[in-house]
C-alpha positions, 0 to 999 in steps of 0.5 A: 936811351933803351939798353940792348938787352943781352942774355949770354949762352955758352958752357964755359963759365969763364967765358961768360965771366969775361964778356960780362966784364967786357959788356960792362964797359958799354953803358948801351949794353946790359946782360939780363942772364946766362945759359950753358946750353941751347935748352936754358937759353931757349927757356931764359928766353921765355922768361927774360925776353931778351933783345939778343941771345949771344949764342955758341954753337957746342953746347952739351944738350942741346947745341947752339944750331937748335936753341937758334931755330926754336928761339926764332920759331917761338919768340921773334923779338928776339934776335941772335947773334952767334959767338963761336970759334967755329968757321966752317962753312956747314955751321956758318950756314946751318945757323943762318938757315935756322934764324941767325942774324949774326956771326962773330969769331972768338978771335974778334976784338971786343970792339967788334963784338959790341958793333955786331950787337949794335947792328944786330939790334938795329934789325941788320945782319952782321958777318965777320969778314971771314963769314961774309966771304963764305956767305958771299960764295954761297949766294952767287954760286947759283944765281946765273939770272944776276949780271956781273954787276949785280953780282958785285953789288951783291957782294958788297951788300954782304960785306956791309957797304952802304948805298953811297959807299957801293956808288963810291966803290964801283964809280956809279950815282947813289940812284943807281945802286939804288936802282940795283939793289931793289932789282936784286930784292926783286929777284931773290924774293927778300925786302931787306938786307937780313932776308937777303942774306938768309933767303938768297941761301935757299937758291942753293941746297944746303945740308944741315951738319949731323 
């Protein structure tokens, strides 16, 4: 089995300490390096080749907003996933903007961190739940060409549902949630789960934080 290969950015050396240990515990997980600001990561990045950077945002140099869209414009195997205290809604969006494919709070348990990783290194989007609301928000507010139920499919795309579990939550047949969310795919322009969550956000300007 093929380990998800992480490199670890963040200024805080005890930080980086403590998820070393606490990814040490999976036997699917391995980290290949450290950064402690978004320059090293992106140059770590070109030399270590990671699957995923797991990345902070207030780094000093260059912060972590940044070193995402560089990573995502120069090496498009590599995948992030944002680590952070920070849960406002401007940096929330700045880093899906710029190439995120995922958001998780300090706060968050070990074992949620290790599925984001997971789901992240699938070629999904993960979101913490705080996140996925905001995200949510963002999504629906200028889409009057959607009907109230694929608003709601929309939503629980974002929150994470699969197929059968929407069908099961709205009382409706797999095929025709299945129906729903290609016609969502259709109106948003994306083709999968990742793009609507990063696209579906260019219905609606957002400005980047200063």
């Amino acid at each position: 089995m093929s380990k998800i290969r992480v490199l670890l950015a963040d200024d805080h050396a005890i930080l980086i300490e403590g998820l070393k240990a606490l990814l040490g515990y999976y036997d699917d997980v391995e980290v290949v390096g450290e950064a402690h600001d978004g320059a090293e990561a992106v140059a770590c990045v070109s030399e270590l080749h990671p699957d995923i950077v797991l990345m902070d945002i207030a780094m000093p140099g260059t912060n972590g907003i940044t070193a995402t869209r560089l990573i995502r414009e120069q090496y498009h195997h590599t995948r992030i996933l944002v680590l952070t205290q920070h849960n406002e809604r401007q940096y929330i969006l700045a880093l899906l903007r710029a190439g995120a494919s995922g958001y998780v709070l300090k706060r968050a348990l070990g074992t949620d961190l290790i599925e984001a990783l997971r789901t992240v290194a699938r070629g999904d989007t993960f979101l913490y739940p705080s996140v996925s609301t905001i995200v949510a928000e963002e999504m629906l507010s200028p889409s009057e060409s959607l009907t109230p139920r694929e608003e709601e499919i929309l939503r629980l795309i974002v929150d994470g549902n699969s197929n059968p579990q929407i069908a099961k939550h709205l009382s409706l047949s797999i095929k025709t949630v299945e129906w729903h969310r290609n016609n969502l795919m259709s109106k948003l322009h994306v083709h999968n789960v990742a793009e609507l969550v990063h696209n579906a956000l260019q219905y609606r300007l957002i400005e980047e934080s200063k």
